[in-house]
DRENLUM-51538 format. One line per field, with one value per residue (C-alpha): x, y, z; chain; residue in one letter. Coordinates in steps of 0.02 Angstrom, whole numbers, plus 50000, padded with zeros to 5 digits. Layout:
! DRENLUM-51538
xx	[X, ...]
yy	[Y, ...]
zz	[Z, ...]
chain	[A, ...]
resn	[a, ...]
***
This chain:
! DRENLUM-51538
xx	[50143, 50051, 49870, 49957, 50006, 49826, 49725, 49834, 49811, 49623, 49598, 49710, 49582, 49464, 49515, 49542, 49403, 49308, 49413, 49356, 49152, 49193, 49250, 49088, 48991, 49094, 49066, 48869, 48887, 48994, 48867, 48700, 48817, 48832, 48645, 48614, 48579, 48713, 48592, 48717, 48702, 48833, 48928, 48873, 49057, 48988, 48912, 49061, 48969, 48964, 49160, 49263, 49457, 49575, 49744, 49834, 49981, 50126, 50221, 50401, 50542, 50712, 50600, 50729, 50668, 50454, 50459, 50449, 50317, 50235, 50231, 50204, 50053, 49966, 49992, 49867, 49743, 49591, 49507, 49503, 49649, 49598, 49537, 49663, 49850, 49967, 50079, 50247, 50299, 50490, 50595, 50718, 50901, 50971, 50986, 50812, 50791, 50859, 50769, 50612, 50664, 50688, 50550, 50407, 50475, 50447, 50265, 50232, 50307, 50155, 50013, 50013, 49996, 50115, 50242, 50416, 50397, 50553, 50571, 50727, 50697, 50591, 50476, 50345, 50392, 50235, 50116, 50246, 50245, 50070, 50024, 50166, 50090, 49887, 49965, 49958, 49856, 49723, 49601, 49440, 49476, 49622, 49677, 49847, 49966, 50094, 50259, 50201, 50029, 49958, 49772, 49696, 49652, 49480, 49513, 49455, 49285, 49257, 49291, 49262, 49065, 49009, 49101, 48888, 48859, 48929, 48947, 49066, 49248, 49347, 49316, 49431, 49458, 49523, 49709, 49771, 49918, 50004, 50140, 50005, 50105, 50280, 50330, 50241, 50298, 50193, 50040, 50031, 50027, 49904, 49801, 49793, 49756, 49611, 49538, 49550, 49495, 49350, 49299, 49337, 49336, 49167, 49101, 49145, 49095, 48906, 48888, 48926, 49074, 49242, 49351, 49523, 49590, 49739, 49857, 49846, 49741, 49587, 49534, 49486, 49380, 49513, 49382, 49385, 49553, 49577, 49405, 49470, 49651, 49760, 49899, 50008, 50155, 50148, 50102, 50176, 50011, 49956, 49812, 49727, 49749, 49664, 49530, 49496, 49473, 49389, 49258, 49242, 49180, 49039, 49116, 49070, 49192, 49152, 49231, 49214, 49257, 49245, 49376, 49540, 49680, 49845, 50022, 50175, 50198, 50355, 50450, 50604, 50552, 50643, 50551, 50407, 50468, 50498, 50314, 50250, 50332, 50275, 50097, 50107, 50180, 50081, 49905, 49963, 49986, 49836, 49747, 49845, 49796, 49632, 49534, 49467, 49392, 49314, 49229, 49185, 49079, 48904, 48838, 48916, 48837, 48910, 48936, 49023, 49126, 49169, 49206, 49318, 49405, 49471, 49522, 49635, 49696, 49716, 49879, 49908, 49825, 50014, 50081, 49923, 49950, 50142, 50067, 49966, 50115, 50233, 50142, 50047, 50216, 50225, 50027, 50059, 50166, 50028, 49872, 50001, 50031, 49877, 49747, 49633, 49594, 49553, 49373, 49458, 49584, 49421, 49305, 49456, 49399, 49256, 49403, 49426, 49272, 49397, 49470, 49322, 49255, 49393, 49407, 49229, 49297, 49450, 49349, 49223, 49368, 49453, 49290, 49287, 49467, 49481, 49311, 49220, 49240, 49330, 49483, 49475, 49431, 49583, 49704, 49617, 49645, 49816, 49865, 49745, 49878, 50024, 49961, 49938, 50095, 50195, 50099, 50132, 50331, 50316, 50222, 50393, 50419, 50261, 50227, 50408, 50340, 50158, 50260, 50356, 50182, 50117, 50279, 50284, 50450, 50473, 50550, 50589, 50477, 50550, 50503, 50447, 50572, 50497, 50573, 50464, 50440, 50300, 50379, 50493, 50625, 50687, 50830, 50762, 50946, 51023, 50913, 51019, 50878, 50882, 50913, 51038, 51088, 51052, 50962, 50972, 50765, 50816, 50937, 50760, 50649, 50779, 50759, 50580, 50599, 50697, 50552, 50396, 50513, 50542, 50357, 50316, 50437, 50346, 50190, 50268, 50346, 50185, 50073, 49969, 49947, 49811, 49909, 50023, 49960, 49976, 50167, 50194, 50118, 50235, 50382, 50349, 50312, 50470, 50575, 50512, 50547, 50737, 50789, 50693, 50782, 50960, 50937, 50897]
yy	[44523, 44547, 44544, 44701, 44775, 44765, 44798, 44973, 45001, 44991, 45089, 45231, 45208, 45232, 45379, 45473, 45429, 45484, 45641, 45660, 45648, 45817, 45901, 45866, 45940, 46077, 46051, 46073, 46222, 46313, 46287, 46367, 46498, 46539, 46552, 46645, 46848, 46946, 47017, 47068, 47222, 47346, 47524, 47669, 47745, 47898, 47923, 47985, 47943, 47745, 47766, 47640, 47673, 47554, 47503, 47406, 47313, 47229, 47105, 47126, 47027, 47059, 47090, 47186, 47134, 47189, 47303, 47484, 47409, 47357, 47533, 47636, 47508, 47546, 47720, 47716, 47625, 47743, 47766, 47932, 47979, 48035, 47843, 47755, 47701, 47594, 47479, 47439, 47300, 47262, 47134, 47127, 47095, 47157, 47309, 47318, 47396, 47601, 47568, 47540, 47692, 47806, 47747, 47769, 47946, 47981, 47935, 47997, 48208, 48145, 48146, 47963, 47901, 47773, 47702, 47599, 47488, 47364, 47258, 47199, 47011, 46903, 46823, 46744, 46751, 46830, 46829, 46898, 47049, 47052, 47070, 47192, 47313, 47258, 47340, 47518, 47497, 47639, 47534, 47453, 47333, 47275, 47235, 47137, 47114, 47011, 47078, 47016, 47077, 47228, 47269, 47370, 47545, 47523, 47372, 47440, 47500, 47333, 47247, 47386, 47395, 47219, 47232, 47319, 47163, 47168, 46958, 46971, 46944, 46913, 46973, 46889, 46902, 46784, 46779, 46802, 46778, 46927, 46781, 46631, 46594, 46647, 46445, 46270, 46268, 46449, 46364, 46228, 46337, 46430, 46285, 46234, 46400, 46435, 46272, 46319, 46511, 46466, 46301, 46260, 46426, 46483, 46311, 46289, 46486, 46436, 46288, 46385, 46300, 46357, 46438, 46507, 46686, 46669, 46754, 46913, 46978, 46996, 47101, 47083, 47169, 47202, 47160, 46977, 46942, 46998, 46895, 46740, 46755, 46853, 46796, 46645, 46613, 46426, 46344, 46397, 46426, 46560, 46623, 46443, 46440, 46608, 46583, 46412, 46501, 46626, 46531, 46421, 46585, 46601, 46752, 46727, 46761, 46815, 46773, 46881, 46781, 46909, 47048, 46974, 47024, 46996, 46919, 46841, 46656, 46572, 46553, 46438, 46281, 46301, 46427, 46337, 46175, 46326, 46381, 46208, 46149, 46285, 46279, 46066, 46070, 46213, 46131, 45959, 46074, 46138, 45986, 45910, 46076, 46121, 45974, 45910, 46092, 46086, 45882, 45942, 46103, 46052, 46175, 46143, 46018, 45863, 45903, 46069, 45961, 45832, 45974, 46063, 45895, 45875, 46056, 46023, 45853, 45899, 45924, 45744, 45683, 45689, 45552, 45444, 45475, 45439, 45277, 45222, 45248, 45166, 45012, 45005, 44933, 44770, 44780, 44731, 44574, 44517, 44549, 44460, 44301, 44296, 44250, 44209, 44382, 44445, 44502, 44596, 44695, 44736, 44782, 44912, 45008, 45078, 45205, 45277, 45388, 45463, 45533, 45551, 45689, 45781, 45816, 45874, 45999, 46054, 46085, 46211, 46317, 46308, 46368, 46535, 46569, 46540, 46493, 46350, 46259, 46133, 46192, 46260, 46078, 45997, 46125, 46099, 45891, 45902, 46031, 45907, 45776, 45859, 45951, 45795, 45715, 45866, 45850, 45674, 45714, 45856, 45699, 45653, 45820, 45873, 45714, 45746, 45930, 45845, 45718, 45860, 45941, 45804, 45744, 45897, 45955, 46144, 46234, 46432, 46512, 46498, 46663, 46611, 46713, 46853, 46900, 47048, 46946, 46939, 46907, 46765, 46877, 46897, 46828, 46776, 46667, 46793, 46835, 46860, 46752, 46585, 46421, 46304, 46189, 45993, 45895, 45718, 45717, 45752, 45590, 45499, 45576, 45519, 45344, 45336, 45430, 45274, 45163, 45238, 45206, 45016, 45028, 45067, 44912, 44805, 44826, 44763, 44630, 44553, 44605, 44709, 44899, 44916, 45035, 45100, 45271, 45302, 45255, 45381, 45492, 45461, 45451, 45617, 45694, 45651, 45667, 45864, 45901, 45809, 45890, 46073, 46067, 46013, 46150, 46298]
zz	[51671, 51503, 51603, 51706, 51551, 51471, 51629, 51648, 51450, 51455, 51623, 51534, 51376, 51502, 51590, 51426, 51355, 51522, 51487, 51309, 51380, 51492, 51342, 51228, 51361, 51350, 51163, 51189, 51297, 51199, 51057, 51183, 51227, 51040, 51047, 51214, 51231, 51354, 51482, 51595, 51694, 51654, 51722, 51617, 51610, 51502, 51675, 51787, 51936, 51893, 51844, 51959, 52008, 51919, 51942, 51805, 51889, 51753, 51844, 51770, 51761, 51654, 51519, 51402, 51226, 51280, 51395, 51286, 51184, 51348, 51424, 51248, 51235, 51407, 51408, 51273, 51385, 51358, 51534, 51638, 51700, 51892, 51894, 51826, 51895, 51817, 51944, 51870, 51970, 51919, 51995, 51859, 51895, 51738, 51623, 51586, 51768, 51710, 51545, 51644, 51756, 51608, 51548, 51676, 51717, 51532, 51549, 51735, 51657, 51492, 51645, 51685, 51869, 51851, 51989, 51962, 52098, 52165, 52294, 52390, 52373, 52239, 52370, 52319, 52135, 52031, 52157, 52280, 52160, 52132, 52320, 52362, 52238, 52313, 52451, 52399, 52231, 52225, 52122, 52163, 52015, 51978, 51782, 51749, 51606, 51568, 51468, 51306, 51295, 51207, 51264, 51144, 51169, 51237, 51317, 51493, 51435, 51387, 51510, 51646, 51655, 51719, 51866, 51896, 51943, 52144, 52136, 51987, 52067, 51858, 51680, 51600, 51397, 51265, 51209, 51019, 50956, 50867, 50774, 50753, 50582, 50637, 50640, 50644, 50827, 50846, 50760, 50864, 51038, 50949, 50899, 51080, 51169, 51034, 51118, 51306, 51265, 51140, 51195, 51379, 51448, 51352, 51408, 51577, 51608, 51532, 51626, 51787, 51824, 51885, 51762, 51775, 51770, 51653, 51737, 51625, 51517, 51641, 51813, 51960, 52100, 52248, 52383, 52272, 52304, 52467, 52511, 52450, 52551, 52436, 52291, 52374, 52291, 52359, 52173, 52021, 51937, 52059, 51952, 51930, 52143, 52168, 52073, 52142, 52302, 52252, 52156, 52308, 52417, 52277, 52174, 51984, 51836, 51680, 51545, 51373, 51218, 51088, 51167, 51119, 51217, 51080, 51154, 51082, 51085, 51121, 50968, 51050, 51092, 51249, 51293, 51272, 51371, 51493, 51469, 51480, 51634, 51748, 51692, 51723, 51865, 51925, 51880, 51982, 52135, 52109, 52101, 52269, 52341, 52303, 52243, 52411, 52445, 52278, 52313, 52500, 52438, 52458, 52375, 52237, 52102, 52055, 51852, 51931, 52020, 51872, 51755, 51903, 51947, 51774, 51737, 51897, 51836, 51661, 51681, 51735, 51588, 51495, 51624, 51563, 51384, 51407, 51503, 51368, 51229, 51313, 51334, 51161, 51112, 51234, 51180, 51003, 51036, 51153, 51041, 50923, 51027, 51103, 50948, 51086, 51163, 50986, 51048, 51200, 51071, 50957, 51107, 51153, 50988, 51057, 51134, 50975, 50998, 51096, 50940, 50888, 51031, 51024, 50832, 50826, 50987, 50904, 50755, 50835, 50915, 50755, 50653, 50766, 50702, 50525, 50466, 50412, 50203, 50148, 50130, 50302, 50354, 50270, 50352, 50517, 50494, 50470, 50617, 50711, 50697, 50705, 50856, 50943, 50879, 50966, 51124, 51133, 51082, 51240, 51347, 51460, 51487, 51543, 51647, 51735, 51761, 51838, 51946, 52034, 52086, 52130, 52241, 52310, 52232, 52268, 52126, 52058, 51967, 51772, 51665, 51502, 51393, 51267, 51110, 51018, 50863, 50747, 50569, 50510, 50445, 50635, 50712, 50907, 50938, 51007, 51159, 51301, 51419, 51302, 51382, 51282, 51389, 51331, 51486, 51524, 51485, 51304, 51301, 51354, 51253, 51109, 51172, 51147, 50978, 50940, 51037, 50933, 50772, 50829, 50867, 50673, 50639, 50739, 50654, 50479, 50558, 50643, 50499, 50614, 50579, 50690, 50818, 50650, 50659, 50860, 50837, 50669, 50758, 50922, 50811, 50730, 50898, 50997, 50841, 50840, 50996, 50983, 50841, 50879, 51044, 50952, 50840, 50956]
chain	[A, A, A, A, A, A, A, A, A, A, A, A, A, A, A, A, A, A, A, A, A, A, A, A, A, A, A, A, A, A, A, A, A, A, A, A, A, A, A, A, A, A, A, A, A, A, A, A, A, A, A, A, A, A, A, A, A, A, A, A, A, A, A, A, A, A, A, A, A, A, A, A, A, A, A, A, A, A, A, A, A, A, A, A, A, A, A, A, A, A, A, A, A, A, A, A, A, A, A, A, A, A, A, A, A, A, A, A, A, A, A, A, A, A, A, A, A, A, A, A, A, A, A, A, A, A, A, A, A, A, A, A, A, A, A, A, A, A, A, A, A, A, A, A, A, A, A, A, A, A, A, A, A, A, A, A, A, A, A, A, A, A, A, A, A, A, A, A, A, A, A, A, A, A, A, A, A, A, A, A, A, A, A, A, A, A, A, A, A, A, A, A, A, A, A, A, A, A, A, A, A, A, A, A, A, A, A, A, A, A, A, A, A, A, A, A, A, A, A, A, A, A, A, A, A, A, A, A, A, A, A, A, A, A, A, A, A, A, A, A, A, A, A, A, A, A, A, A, A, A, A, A, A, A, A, A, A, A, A, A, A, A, A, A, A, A, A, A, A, A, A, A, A, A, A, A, A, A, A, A, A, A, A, A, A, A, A, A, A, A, A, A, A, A, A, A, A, A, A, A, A, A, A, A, A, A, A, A, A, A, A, A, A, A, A, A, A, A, A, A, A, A, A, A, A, A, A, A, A, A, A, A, A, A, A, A, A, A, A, A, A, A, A, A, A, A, A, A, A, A, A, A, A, A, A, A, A, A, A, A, A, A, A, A, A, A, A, A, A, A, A, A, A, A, A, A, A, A, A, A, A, A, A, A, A, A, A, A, A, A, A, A, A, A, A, A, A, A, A, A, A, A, A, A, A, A, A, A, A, A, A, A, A, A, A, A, A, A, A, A, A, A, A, A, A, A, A, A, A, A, A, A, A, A, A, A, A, A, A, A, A, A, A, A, A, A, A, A, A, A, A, A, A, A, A, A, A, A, A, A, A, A, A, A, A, A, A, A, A, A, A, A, A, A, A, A, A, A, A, A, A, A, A, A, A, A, A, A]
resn	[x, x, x, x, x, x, x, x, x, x, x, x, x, x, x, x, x, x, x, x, x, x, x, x, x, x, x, x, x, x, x, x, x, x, x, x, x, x, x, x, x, x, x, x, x, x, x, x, x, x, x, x, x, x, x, x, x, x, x, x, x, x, x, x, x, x, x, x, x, x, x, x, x, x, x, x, x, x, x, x, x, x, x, x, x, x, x, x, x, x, x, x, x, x, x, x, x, x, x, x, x, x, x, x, x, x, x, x, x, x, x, x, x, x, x, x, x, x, x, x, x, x, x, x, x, x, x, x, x, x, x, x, x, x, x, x, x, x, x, x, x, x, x, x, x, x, x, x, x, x, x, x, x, x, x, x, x, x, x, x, x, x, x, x, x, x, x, x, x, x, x, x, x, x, x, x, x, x, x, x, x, x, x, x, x, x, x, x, x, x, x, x, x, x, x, x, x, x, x, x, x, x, x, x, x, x, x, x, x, x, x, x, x, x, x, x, x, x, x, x, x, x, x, x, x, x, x, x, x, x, x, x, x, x, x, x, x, x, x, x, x, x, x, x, x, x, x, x, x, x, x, x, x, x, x, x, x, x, x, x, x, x, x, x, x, x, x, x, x, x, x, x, x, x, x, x, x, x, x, x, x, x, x, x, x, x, x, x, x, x, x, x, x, x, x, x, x, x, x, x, x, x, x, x, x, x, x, x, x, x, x, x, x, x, x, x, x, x, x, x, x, x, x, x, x, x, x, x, x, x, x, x, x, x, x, x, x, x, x, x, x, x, x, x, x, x, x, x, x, x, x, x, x, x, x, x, x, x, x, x, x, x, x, x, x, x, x, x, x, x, x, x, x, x, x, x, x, x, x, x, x, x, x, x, x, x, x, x, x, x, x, x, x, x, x, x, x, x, x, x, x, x, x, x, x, x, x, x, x, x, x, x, x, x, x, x, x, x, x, x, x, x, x, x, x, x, x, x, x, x, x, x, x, x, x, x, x, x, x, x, x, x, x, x, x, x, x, x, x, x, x, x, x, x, x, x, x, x, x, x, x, x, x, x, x, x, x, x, x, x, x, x, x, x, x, x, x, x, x, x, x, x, x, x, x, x, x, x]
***
């Protein structure tokens, strides 16, 4: 039993640490990409005959608290009118539907071509929605939004002229986050999207390698989805799944780190679990999906294909990290009682470059953000930690979430709910869409709050604080997430 507990602890070392070398590539590309020129070809859109149509669709759903702000926002879009329609595609069930309604015909009597449209069943969820409305849009590009976000005014002529280029299928932009200091749970999200939008998506997009549209925020040629078989509504992460296969029929994204596209983050941690789970679960049916297509491509090269196998298992890395903690325990009474394996437990850390890697890639994203100094660097070491504390604390759920998609477990797509909050004067407990019921998962992840704390214990009691700051860490991370989900 204890050599099955260590060989499964060091091949989890291994796998993150493997994990950590795809992200310092990233790392060094991010840094050329820094240094390289933008030579891309672009429209002329002062040149009306170089002027594409463009249809922006907003996939709705009972979206009572966002959805005025939504439509004052777009209506300020600032592209030429005879080119431009805007798709409302609402499958709301509530009393958001007539505010829509009023809302839209408000807008269509200012000029706008906008449409309301509804369907009779919520097929297909999203991407049911996305290709009901591809059906009829007028567009030769297609831009999306979710509820939450607010595209600035000349976000289209941004974005707009490299579509020149007739092998460029995505632009897609960066997020920001319009209440990045609302809470410490807000900061956190934040600190982890700044990573994927500055680091991995810059990096993978310079290396050449497959990179995700988002889901919002970005647009796409029409003839690029319908080329690569159209929005399927079979994952929950239908954007990821579309532009697998669209990558894998050779059309290139683009991905434009300097236009930031603002949003609202989650500000309930249920909402966030909510958030979470749909994006984990949707990236391990991704991965069960599309990963063979992605290894059999022989035109593809193999670091394309290392970096693209772990984007679609990176979602899975939460059931190794959950692996890891819960053994580390078990780990301590062996290294304990074994005096004998001492130069197996030292060899083991050479992981901690692990660490290492990813503070150095945490640190560039967070440079681009809020600057460089020293007291920039202090605030930057302790969200480090807390940020991975919480991600540890959210490790259960997320590995339930990858463990579904990866068993195959069919589920509804869950609406992340919005609340229209930016300052911390406002009350969000009211919101008609909250979650507050108290899952089993929560007894568990209680149990291994208690687990990490006997894990602390353990090292004063065997004199051995090697693994002391893993479990604080641990402990602080399930406790948050306990007593933030008590509390909403």
């Amino acid at each position: 039993m204890e050599l099955a507990i260590l060989i499964i602890y060091s091949l989890s070392l291994l796998i993150i640490f493997i994990y950590s070398i795809s992200q310092l590539q990233l790392l060094l590309n991010y840094r050329k990409a820094q240094k390289k020129v933008d030579t891309s070809e672009k429209y002329n859109l002062s040149d009306p005959t170089q002027i594409p149509a463009v249809t922006i669709q907003l996939p709705l759903y009972n979206e009572l608290y966002v959805v005025e702000n939504l439509l004052d926002n777009i209506a300020k879009i600032q592209y030429p009118k005879n080119k431009l329609e805007i798709q409302v595609l609402d499958d709301s069930t509530d009393e958001s539907i007539a505010l829509i309604a009023e809302k839209v015909s408000v807008l269509k009597e200012a000029g706008l071509d906008i449409k309301h449209i509804r369907r009779e069943s919520r097929t297909g969820f999203k991407a049911g929605a996305l290709k009901e409305g591809l059906k009829i849009a007028k567009g030769d590009l297609i831009a999306i939004f979710d509820s939450d976000f607010l595209p600035k005014k000349d976000w289209l002529l941004q974005t707009v002229p490299y579509f020149k280029d007739p092998e460029i299928g995505v632009v897609q932009t960066r997020w920001g986050h319009i209440n990045r200091d609302y809470s410490w749970l807000t900061k956190i999200q934040a600190f982890a999207l700044d990573f994927h939008f500055i680091l991995e998506q810059t990096g993978r997009n310079f290396g050449r390698h497959f990179i995700n549209f988002n889901g919002t925020a970005g647009i796409w040629r029409k003839e690029c989805i319908l080329d690569a078989g159209n929005w399927s509504g079979d994952t929950l992460t239908e954007d990821l799944d579309l532009s697998y296969r669209a990558q894998l029929k050779k059309w290139k994204f683009k991905y434009l780190e300097d236009v930031e596209t603002p949003a609202e983050l989650p500000v309930a941690i249920s909402a966030a679990k909510s958030q979470q789970f749909r994006w984990n679960k949707g990236a391990a049916e991704n991965f069960r999906k599309n990963y063979k297509k992605l290894l059999n491509d022989k035109s593809a090269s193999f670091n394309t294909k290392f970096h693209g196998f772990f984007h679609l298992l990176n979602s899975s890395m939460f059931l190794i990290v959950l692996l890891l903690a819960v053994l580390s325990v078990p780990v301590l009474y062996i290294k304990s009682q074994n005096p004998q394996f001492s130069w197996y437990f030292n060899w083991l850390g050479v992981f901690l470059l692990s660490t290492i890697i990813f503070f150095f890639c945490y640190y560039a994203a967070w440079k681009k953000i809020h600057g460089s100094g020293f007291k920039s660097l202090l605030k930057f070491i302790g969200m480090f930690f807390s940020f991975f504390s919480v991600v540890m604390g959210f490790s259960l759920h997320n590995s339930i979430a990858v463990l579904e998609g990866h068993l195959r477990k069919r589920s509804d797509f869950i609406r992340t709910p919005k609340f229209n909050i930016n300052s911390a004067n406002q009350n969000w407990k009211n919101n008609i869409y909250l979650s507050r019921t108290i899952s089993p998962q929560l007894l568990l992840e209680f149990g291994l709050w208690l687990y990490f704390g006997f894990g602390l214990y353990s090292a004063f009691l065997l004199n051995d604080f090697s693994l002391a700051i893993f479990h604080l860490m641990l402990f602080l991370g399930f406790g948050f997430v306990v007593f933030k989900t008590i509390r909403t």
